[in-house]
C-alpha positions as CSV (number, residue, x, y, z in Angstrom):
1,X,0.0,0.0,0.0
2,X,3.1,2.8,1.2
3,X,4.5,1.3,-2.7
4,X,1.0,2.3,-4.4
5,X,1.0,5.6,-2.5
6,X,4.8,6.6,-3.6
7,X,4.0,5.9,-6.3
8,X,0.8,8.0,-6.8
9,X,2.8,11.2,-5.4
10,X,5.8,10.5,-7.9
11,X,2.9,10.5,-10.5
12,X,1.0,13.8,-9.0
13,X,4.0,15.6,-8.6
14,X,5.1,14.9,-12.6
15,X,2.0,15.9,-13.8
16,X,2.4,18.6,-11.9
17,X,5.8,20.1,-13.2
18,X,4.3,19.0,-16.8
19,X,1.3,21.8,-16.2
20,X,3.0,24.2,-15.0
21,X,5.9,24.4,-17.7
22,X,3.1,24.6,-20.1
23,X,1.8,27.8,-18.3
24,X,2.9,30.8,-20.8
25,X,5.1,33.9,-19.6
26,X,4.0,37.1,-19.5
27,X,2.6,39.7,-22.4
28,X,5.5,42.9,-22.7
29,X,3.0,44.3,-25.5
30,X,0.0,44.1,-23.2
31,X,-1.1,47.6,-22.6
32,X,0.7,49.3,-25.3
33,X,-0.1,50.6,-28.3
34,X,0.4,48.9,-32.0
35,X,1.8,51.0,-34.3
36,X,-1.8,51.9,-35.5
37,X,-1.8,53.4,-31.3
38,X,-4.2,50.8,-30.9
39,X,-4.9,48.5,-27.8
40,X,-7.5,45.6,-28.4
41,X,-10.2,45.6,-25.6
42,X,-13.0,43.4,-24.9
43,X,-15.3,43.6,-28.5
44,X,-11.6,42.9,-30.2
45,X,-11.1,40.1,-27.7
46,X,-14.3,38.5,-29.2
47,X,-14.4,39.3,-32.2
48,X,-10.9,37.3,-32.5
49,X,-12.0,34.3,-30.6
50,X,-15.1,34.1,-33.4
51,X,-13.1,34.0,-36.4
52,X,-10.0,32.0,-34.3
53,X,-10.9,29.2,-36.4
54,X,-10.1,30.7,-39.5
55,X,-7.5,32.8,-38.2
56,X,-5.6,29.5,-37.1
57,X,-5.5,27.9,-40.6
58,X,-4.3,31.4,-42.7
59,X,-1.7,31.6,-39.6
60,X,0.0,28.1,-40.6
61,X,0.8,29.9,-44.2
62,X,1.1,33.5,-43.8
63,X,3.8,35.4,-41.3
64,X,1.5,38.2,-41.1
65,X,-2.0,37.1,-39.1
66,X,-2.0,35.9,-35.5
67,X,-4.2,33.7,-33.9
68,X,-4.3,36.5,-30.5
69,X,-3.2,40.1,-30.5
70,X,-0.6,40.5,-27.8
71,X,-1.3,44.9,-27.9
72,X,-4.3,44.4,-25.5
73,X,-5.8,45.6,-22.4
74,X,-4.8,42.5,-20.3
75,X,-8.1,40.3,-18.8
76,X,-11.0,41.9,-20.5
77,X,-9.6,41.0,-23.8
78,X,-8.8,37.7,-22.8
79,X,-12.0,36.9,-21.2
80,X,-13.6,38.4,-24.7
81,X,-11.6,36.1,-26.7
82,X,-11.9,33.3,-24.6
83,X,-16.2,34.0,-25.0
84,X,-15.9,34.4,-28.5
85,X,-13.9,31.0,-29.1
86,X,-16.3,29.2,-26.8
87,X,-19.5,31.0,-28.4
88,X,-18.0,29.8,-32.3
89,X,-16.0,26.2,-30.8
90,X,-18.6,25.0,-28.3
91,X,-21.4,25.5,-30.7
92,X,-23.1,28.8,-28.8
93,X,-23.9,29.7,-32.0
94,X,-23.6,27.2,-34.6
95,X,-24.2,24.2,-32.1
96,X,-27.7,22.2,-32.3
97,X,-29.5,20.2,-29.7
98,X,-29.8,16.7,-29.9
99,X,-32.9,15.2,-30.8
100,X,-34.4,12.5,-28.6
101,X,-35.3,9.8,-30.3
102,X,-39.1,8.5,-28.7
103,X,-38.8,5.5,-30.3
């Protein structure tokens, strides 16, 4: 049982350092101006979790578009772009209901 419970740390504690050195570093652009002196806010933070789909596939070929624009205002963009993506990738929008079947 003291094997099975050694064990179990050993894994918990792994698993552990394996999250964590996934979390990411900090934004330096966050809260400063692009060179348009623009800083995304909430309705940007949507907006770009809507079309992340899209944005995702041109960013695999061009150098140009980003999947998230690091000039933002910190949480409320995040929490709009993290809405937006669920709205579009958990089917808020485009989802449907299943049917039950009565039969």
């Amino acid at each position: 049982m003291k094997k099975l419970s050694a064990v179990a740390v050993v894994f918990v504690v792994v698993a552990a350092l394996l999250a964590w050195s996934c979390a990411p570093g900090p934004n330096a652009a966050e809260k400063t101006p692009n060179n348009e002196g623009k800083v995304a806010g909430f309705w940007f933070g949507v907006w770009h979790g809507l079309i992340s789909p899209v944005t995702f596939v041109i960013s695999l070929f061009s150098k140009t578009v980003r999947l998230y624009e690091v000039h933002n205002n910190g949480g409320w963009y995040n929490f709009g772009f993290v809405l937006g993506a669920g709205l579009f990738l958990s089917g808020g929008i485009f989802g449907h209901k299943k049917r039950r079947s009565d039969r």
